[in-house]
Residue frames relative to the residue before (quaternion, step in Angstrom):
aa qw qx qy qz dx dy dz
X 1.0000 0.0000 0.0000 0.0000 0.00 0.00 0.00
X 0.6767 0.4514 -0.3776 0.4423 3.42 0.74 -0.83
X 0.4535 0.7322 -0.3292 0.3870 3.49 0.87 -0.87
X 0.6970 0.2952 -0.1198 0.6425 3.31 0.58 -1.72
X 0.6182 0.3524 -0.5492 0.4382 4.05 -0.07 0.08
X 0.6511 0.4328 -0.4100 0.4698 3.88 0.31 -0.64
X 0.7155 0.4239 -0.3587 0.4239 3.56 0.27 -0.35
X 0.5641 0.5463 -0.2661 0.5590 3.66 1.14 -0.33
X 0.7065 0.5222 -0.2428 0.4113 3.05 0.45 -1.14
X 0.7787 0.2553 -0.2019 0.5364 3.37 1.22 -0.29
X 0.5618 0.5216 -0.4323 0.4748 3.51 0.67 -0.10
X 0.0366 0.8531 -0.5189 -0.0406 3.92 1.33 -1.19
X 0.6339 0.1325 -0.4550 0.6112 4.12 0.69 0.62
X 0.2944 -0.7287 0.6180 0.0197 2.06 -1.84 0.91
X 0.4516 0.6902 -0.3211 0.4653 3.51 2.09 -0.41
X 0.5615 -0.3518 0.5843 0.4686 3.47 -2.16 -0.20
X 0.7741 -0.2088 0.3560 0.4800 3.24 -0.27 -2.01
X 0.6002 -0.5370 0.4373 0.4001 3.50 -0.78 0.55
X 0.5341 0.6768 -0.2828 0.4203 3.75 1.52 -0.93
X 0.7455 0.4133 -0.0543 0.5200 2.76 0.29 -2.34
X 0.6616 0.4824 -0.4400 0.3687 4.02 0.61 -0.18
X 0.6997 0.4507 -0.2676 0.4854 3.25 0.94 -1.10
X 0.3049 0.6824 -0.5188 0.4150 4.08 0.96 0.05
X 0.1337 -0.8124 0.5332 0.1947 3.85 -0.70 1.07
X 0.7227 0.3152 -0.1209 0.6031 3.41 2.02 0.16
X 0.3886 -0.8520 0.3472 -0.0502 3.10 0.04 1.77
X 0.1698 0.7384 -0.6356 0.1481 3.96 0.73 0.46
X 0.0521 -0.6514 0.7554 -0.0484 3.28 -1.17 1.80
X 0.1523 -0.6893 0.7058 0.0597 3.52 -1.84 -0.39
X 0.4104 -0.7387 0.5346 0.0127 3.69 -0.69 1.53
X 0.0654 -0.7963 0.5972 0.0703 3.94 0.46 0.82
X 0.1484 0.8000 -0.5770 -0.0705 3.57 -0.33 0.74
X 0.5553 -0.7377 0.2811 0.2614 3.61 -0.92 0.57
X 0.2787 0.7345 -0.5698 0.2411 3.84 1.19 0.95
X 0.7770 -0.4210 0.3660 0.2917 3.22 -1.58 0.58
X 0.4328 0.6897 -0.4765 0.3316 3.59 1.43 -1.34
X 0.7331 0.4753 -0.3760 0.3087 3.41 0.35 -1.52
X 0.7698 0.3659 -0.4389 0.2844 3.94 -0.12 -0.48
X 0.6407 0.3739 -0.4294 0.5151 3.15 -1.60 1.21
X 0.7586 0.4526 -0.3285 0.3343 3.49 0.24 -0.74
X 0.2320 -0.7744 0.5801 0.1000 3.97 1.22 0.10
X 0.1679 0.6814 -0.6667 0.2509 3.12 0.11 1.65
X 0.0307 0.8783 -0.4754 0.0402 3.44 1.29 -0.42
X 0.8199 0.3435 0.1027 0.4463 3.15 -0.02 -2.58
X 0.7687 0.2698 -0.3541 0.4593 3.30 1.14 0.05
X 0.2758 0.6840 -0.4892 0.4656 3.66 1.22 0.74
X 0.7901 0.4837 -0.1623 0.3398 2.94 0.56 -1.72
X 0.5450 0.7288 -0.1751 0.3756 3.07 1.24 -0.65
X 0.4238 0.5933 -0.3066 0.6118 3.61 1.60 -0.62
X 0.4851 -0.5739 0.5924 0.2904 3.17 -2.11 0.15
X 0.6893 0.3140 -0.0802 0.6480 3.19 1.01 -1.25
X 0.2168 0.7272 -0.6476 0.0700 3.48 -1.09 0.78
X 0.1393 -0.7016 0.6988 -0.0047 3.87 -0.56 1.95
X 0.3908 -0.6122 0.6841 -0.0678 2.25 -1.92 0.99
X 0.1421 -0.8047 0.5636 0.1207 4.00 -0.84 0.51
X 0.8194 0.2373 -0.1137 0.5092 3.25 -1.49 0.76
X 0.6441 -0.4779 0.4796 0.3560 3.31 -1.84 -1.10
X 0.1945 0.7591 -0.5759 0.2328 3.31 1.81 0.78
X 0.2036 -0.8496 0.4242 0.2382 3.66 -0.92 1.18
X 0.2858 -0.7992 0.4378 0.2964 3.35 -0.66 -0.20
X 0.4716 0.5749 -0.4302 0.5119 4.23 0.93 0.23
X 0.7606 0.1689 -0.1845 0.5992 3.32 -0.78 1.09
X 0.8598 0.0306 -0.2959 0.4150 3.91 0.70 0.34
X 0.1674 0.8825 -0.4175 0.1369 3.17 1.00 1.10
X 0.3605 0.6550 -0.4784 0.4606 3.88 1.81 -0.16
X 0.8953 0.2292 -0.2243 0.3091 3.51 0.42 -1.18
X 0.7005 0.5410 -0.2512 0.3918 3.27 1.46 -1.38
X 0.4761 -0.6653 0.4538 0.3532 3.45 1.39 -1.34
X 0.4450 -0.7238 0.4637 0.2511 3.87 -0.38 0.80
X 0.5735 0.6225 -0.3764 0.3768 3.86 0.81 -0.60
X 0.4777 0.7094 -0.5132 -0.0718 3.46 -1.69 0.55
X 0.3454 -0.7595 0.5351 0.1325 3.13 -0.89 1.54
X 0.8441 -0.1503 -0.1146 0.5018 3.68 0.75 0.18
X 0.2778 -0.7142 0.6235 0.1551 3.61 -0.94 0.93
X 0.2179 -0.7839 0.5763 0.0769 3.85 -0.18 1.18
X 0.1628 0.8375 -0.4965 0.1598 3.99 -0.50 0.62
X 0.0474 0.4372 -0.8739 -0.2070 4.09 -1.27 -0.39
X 0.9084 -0.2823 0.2803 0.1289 1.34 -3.08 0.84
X 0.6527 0.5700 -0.2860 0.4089 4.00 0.53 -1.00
X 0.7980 0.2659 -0.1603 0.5166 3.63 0.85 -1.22
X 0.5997 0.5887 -0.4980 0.2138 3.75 0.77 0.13
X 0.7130 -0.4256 0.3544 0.4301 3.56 -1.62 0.16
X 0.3913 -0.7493 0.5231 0.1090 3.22 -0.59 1.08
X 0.6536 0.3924 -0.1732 0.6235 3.72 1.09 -1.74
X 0.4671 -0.6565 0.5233 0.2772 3.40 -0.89 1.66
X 0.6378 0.5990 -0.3152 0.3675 4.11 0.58 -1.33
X 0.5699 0.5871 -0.3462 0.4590 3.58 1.32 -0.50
X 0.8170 0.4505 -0.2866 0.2178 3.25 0.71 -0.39
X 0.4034 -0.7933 0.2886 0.3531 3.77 -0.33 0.98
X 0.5101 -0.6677 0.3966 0.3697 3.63 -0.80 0.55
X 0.6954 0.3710 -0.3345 0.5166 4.05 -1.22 0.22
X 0.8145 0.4306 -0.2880 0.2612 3.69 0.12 0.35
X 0.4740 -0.7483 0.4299 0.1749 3.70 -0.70 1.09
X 0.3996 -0.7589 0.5134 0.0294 3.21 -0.98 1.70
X 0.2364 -0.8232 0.5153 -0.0311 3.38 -0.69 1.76
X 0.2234 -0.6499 0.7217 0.0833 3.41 -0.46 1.08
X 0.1573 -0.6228 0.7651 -0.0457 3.50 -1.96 1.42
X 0.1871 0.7472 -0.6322 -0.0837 3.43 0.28 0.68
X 0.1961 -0.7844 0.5834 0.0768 2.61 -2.02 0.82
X 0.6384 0.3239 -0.1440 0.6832 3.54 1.70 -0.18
X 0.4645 -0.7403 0.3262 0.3601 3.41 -0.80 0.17
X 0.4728 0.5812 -0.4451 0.4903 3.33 1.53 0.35
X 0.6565 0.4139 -0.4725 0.4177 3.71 0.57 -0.08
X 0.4536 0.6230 -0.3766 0.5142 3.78 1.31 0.40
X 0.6280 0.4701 -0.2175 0.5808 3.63 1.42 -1.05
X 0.8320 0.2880 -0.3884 0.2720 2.90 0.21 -1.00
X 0.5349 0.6602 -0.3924 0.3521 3.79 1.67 -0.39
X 0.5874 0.5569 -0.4301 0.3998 3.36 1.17 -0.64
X 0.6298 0.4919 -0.3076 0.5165 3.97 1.05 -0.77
X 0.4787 0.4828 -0.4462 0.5819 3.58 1.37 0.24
X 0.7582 0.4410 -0.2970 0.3776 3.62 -0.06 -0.98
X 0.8074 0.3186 -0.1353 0.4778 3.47 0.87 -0.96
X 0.6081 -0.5678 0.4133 0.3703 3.44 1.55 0.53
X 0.6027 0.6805 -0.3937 0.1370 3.71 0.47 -0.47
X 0.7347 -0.3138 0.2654 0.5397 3.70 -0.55 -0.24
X 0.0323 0.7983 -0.5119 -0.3157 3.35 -0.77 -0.35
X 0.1642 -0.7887 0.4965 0.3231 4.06 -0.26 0.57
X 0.5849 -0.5392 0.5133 0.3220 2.90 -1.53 0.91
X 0.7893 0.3867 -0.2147 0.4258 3.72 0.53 -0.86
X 0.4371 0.5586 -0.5489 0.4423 3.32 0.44 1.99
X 0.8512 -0.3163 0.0501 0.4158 3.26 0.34 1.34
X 0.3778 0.7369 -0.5142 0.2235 3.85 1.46 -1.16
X 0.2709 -0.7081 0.6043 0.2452 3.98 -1.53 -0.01
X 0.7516 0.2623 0.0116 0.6051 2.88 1.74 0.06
X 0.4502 -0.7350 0.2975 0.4106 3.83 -0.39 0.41
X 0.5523 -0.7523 0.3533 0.0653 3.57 -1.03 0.76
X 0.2701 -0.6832 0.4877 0.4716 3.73 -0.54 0.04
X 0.4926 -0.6307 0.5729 0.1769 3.42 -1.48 0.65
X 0.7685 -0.0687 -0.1098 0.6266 3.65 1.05 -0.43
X 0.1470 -0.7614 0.6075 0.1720 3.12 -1.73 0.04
X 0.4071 -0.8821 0.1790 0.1554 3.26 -0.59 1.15
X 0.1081 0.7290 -0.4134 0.5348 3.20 1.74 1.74
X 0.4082 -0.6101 0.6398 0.2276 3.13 -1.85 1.18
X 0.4567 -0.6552 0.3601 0.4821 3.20 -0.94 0.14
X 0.3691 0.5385 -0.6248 0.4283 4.10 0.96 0.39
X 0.7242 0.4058 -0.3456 0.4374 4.12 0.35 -0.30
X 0.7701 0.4925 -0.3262 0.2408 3.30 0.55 0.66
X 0.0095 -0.8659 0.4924 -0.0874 3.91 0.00 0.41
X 0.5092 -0.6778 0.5235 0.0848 2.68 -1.42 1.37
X 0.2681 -0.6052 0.6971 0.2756 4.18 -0.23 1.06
X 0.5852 -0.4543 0.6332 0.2243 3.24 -1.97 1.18
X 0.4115 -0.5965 0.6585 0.2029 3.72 -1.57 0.89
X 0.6553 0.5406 -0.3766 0.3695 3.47 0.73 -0.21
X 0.5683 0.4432 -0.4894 0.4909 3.69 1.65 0.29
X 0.6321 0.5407 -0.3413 0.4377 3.71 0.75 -0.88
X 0.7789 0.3424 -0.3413 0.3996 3.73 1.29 -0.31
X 0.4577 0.5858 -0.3366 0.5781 3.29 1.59 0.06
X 0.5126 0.6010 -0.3805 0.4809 3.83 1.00 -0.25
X 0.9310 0.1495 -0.0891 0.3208 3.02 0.25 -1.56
X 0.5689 0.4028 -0.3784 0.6090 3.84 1.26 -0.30
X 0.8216 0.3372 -0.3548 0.2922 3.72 0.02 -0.95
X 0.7397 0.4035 -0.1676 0.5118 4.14 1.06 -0.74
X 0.7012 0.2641 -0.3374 0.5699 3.54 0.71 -1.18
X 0.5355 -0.5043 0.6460 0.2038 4.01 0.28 -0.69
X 0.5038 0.6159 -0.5310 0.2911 3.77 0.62 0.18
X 0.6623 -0.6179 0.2763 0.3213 3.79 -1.25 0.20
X 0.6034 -0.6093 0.2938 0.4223 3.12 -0.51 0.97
X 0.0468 -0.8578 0.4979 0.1183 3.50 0.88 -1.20
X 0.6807 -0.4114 0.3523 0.4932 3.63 0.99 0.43
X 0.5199 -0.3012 0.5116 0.6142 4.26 0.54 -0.54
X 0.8018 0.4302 -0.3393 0.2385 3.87 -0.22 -1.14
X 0.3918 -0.7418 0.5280 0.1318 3.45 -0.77 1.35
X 0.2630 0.6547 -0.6589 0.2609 3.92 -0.99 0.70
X 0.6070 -0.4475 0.2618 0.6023 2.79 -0.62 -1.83
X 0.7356 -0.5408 0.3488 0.2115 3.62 -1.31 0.70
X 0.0421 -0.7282 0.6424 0.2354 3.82 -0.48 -0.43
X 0.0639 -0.7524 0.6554 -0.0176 3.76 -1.10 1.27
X 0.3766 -0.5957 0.6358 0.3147 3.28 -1.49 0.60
X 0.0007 0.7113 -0.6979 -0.0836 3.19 -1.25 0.62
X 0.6261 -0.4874 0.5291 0.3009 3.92 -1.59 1.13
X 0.1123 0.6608 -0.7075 -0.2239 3.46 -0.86 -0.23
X 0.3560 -0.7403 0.5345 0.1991 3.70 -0.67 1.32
X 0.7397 0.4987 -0.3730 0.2549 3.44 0.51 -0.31
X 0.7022 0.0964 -0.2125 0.6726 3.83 1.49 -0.20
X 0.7324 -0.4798 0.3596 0.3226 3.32 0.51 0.57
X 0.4890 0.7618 -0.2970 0.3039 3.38 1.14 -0.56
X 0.3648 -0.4851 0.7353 0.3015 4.22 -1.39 0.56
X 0.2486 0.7262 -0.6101 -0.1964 2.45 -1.68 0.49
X 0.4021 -0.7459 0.3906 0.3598 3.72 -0.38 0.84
X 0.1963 -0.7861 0.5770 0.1034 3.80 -1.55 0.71
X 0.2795 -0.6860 0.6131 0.2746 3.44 -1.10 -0.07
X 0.0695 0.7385 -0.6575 0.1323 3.81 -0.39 1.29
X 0.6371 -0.5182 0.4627 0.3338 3.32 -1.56 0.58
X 0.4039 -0.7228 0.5444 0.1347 3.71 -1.25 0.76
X 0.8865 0.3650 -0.0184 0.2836 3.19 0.94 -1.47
X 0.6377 -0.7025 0.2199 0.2270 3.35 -0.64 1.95
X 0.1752 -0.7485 0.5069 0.3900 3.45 -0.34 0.02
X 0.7976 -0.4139 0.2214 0.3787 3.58 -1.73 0.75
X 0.6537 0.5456 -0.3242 0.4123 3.51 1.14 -1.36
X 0.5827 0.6645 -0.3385 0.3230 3.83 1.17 -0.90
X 0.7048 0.3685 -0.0495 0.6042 3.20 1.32 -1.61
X 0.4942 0.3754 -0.5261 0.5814 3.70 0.57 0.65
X 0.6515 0.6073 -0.3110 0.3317 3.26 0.33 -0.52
X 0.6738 0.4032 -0.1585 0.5986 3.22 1.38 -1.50
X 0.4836 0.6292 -0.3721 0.4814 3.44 1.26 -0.39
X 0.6939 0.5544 -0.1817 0.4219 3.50 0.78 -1.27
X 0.7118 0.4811 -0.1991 0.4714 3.32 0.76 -1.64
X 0.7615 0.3952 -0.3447 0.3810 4.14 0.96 -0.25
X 0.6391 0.4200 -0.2480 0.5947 3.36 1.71 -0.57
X 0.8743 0.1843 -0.2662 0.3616 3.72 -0.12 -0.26
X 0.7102 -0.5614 0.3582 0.2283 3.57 -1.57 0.62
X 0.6281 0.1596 0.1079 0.7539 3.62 2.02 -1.18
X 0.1914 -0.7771 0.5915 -0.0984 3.02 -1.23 1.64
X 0.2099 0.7463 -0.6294 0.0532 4.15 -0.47 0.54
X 0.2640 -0.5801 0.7537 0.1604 2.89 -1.44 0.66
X 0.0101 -0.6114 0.7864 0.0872 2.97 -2.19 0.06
X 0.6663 0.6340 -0.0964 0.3805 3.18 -1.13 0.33
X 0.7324 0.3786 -0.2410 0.5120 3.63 0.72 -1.21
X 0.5916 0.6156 -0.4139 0.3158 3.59 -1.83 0.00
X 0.1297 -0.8285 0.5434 -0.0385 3.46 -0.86 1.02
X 0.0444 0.8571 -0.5015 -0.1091 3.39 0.10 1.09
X 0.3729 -0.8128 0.4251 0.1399 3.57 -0.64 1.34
X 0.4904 0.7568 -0.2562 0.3481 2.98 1.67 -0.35
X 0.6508 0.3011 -0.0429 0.6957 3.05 1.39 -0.76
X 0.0006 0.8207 -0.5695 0.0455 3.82 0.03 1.14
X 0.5407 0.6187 -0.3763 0.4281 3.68 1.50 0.26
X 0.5706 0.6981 -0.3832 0.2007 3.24 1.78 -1.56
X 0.3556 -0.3977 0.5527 0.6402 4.42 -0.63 -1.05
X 0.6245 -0.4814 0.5750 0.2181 2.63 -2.16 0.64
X 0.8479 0.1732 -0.0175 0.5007 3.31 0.99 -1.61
X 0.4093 -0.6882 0.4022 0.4439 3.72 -0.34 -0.18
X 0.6990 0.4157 -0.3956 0.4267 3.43 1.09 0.29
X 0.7779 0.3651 -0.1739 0.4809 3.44 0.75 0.00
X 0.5368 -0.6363 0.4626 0.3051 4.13 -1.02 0.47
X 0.4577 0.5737 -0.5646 0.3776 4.20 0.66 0.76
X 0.4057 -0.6556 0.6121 0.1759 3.03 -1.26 0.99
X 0.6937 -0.5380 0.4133 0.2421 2.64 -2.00 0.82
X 0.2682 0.8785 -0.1921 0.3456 3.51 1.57 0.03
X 0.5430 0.5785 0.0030 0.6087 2.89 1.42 -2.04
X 0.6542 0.6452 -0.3255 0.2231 3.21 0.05 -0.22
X 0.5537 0.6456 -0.1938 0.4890 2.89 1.80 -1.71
X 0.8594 0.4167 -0.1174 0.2722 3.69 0.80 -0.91
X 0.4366 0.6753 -0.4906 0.3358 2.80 2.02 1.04
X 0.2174 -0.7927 0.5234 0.2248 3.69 -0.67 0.62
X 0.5799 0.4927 -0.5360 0.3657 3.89 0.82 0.69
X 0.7911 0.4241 -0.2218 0.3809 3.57 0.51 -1.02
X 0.2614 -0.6529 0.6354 0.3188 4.13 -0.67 0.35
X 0.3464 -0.6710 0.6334 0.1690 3.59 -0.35 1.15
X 0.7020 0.4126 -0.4025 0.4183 3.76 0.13 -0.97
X 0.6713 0.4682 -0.4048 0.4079 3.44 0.12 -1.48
X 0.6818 0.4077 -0.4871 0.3628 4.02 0.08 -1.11
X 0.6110 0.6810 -0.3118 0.2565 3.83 0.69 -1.19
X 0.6520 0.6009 -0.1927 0.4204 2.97 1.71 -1.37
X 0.6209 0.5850 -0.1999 0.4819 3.27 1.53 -1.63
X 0.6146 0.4384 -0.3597 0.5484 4.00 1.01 -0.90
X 0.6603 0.5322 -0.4435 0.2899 3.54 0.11 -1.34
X 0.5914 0.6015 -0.2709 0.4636 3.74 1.10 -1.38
X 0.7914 0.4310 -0.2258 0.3700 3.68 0.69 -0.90
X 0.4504 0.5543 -0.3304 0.6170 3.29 2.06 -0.55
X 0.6436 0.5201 -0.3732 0.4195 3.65 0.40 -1.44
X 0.7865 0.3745 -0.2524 0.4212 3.84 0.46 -1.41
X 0.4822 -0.6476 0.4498 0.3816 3.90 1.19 -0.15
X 0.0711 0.7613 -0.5706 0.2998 3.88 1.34 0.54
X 0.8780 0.0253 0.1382 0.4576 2.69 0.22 -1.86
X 0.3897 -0.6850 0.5760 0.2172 3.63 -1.49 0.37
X 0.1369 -0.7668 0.6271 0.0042 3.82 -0.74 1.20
X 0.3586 -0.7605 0.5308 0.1067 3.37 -0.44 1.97
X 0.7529 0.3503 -0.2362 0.5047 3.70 0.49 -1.48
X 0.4709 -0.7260 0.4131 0.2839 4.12 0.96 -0.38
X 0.6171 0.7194 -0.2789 0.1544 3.35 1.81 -0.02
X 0.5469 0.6798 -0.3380 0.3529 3.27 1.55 0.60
């Protein structure tokens, strides 16, 4: 708790934009970072939204034909943010997803400028600064990233604790329970999404979808992994989230720019 009061305590907004609040029609868009996007010069219509998130360290200089130049929030933890200060774009409000309580620590040594050690828990190496006051920053509510995953995608409860899950599974053929180990934890694009679906009036994605069919295709549109890679992530249930989007495309919720869900 204290943690979170020192980190509040300096950041003290809690809004988008005095603009984007007073808007009596919200039109957001969910940039996610699948291959779908290159080639497809959506660019000018990204930009076009009010609200346009961004995920991770997906970049945007040097692919603005397709991805677009706009952002009103880049959504991320400590593991997936921009590391290379110059990468970041200027006018836009840094979203902490926390998902552990070290990515709560390690934002607070963002806000106040402080060291950060590598040897607090990271799976991976971290940025050390980010180039944001601390009035641009904000902490996404945990209550979208848990609504993501127990209440839409259906993942196991697992106690609150996010890794990997234990599920009962039927076994039709002797009648038998059995117990699995499946992934638990939402990806970023899920919970922007749910993020999206409580605060704005119009929802698009772009970007999202994994076509396995094609294990040669890129994974991302900014980089040379195949779609391949995928198979070997052991937090996220790729199927189950696909299932949860497809339903929101299917019900018109949402709007899929690139069509890959």
């Amino acid at each position: 708790d204290n943690l979170i009061k020192a980190i509040l305590s300096a950041t003290k907004d809690y809004r988008l934009t005095p603009a984007l609040d007073s808007l009596s029609c919200r039109r957001c868009i969910i940039v996610g970072n699948g291959g779908v996007l290159a080639n497809k010069s959506l660019g000018l219509k990204i930009d076009d939204y009010d609200v346009v998130v961004r995920l991770n360290s997906a970049p945007v200089k040097g692919f603005e034909k397709d991805v677009g130049g706009k952002t009103t929030l880049r959504i991320t933890y400590p593991e997936g943010a921009i590391q290379k200060m110059e990468q970041y774009e200027k006018d836009s409000l840094f979203v902490l997803a926390g998902f552990k309580w070290q990515d709560f620590k390690w934002l607070k040594y963002i806000v106040y400028k402080e060291k950060v050690s590598a040897s607090d828990g990271f799976w991976k190496s971290v940025a050390t600064r980010v180039p944001r006051e601390p009035h641009e920053i904000r902490i996404l509510n945990p209550y979208f990233i848990q609504e993501a995953a127990f209440s839409f995608i259906g993942l196991p409860f697992n106690n609150g604790l996010m890794g990997r899950g234990v599920e009962e599974i039927f076994d039709n053929r002797n009648g038998n329970v059995l117990m699995t180990s499946i992934p638990d934890i939402p990806t970023l694009g899920s919970v922007a999404i749910t993020m999206a679906l409580h605060n704005c009036d119009e929802v698009a994605v772009a970007g999202f979808g994994y076509d396995m069919s094609s294990p040669n295709a890129p994974l991302h549109y900014y980089e040379n992994i195949k779609m391949s890679a995928i198979k070997e992530s052991w937090t996220h249930n790729i199927q189950r989230e696909k299932e949860f989007l497809r339903k929101l495309v299917k019900a018109r919720v949402i709007t899929d720019l690139t069509s890959g869900i």
